[in-house]
Each structure stands twice: as C-alpha cells, then as structure tokens.
C-alpha positions as CSV (number, residue, x, y, z in Angstrom):
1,X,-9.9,3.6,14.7
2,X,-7.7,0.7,14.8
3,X,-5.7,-0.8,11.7
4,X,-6.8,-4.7,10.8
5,X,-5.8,-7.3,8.1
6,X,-7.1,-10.7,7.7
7,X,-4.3,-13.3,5.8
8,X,-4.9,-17.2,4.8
9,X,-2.4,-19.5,4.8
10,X,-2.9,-23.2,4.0
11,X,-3.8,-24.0,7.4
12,X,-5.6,-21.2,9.1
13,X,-6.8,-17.3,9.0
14,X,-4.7,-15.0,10.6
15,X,-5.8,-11.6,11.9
16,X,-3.4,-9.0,13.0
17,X,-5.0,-5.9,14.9
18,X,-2.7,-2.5,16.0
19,X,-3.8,-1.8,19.5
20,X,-1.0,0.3,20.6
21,X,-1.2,0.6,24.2
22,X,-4.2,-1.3,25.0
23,X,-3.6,-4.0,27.7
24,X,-5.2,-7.6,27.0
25,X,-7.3,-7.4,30.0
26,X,-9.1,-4.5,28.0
27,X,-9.7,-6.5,24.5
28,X,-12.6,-8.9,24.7
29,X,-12.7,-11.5,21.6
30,X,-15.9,-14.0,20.9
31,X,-17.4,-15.3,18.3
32,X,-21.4,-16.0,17.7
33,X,-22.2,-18.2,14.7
34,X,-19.4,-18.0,12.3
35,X,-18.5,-14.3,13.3
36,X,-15.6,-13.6,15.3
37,X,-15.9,-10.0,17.4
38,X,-13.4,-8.3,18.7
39,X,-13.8,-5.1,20.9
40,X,-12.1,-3.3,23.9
41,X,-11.6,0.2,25.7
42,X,-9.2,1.9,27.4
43,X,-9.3,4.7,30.0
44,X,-6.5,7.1,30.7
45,X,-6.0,10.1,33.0
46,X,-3.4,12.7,32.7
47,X,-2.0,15.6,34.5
48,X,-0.8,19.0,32.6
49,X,-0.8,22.6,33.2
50,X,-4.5,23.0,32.7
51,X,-5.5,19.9,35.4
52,X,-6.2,17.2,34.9
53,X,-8.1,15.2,31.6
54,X,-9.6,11.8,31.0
55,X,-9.4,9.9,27.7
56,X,-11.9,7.0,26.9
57,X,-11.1,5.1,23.6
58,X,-13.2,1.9,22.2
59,X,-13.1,0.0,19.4
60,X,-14.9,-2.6,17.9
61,X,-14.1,-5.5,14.9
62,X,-16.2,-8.0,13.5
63,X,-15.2,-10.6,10.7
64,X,-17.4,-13.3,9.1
65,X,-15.4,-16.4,9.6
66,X,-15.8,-18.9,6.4
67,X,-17.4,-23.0,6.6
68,X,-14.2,-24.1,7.5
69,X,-12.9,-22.5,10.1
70,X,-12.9,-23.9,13.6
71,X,-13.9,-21.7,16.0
72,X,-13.2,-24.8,18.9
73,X,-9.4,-23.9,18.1
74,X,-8.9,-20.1,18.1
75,X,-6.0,-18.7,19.7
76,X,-4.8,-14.8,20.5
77,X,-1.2,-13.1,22.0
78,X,-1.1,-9.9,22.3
79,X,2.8,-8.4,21.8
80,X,4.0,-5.2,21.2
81,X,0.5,-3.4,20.7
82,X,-0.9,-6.0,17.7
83,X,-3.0,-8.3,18.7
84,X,-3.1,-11.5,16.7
85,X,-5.1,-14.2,16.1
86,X,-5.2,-17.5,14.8
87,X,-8.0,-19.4,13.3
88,X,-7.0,-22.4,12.1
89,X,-8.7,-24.7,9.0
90,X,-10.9,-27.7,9.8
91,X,-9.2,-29.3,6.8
92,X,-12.9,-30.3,5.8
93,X,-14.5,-29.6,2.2
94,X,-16.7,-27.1,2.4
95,X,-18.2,-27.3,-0.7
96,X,-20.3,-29.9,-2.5
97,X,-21.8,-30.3,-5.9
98,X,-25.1,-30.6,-6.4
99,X,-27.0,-33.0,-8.9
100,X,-29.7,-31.9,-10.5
101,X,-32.8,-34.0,-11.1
C-alpha cells in the first residue's frame, strides 16, 4: 500500500505518491479517457542466515481527472521516493448553463 494525495492549485492538479525505493523505470503512468493510472512493481532478493528470499511488491493508483485538465501536458519526477505529478488546467470553462425551453 502506497500513500497518495491529490492538491489543486489555480493552475493545475498535483499528485504526490510515496514510493520509497521504487526506481522510475518500475512506475508506469497513463491515462485512458480522463483517468490517469498509475502502477509499478519491484522485485528484491536478499541474502540472510536462512538463504536466500525474494520480495515482489505492486501497486496500482487510478484518479478521475476533471473536464479541464489537459492530459497533452502532464509531467512526473520522481525524487527521494515520492513520485509527483503535474496536471495542469486547460484554463477552459468547463461548465455551461443550460436554457430551458
């Protein structure tokens, strides 16, 4: 299980993900529709005492993205073991009103 938060600013949608030790060629991020998804694994092996073990961890993240955000301009960096990343705002109403007749 991996800790996630989703913040808005004026400008875009930032989403900060703990990853701690996961290397950015293990995180795959996409989006389909308005959904951005986020997922990754990591595979260890260690030596002890006993012999040798193997760890597998995965993870997987999905977030609905809202009208206005512009999937064209997404950007990610990975520092520290958070990954985050940037959506930013079209700028573009997103809402209309409708007349009734």
């Amino acid at each position: 299980y991996t800790a996630s938060t989703m913040k808005v600013d004026t400008k875009a949608y930032l989403i900060s993900i703990d990853l701690p030790g996961m290397d950015k060629k293990d995180i795959s991020i996409e989006t389909s529709g308005n959904r951005l998804m986020i997922s990754g694994e990591r595979k260890e092996e260690f030596e002890n005492k006993e012999g040798s073990k193997k760890s597998y961890r995965q993870f997987n993240h999905s977030f609905t993205l809202p009208a206005d955000a512009d999937l064209e301009a997404i950007s990610a960096i990975s520092t520290n073991g958070v990954l985050k990343i940037t959506v930013p705002k079209t700028g573009k109403k997103t809402s209309k009103k409708i007349e009734i007749k």
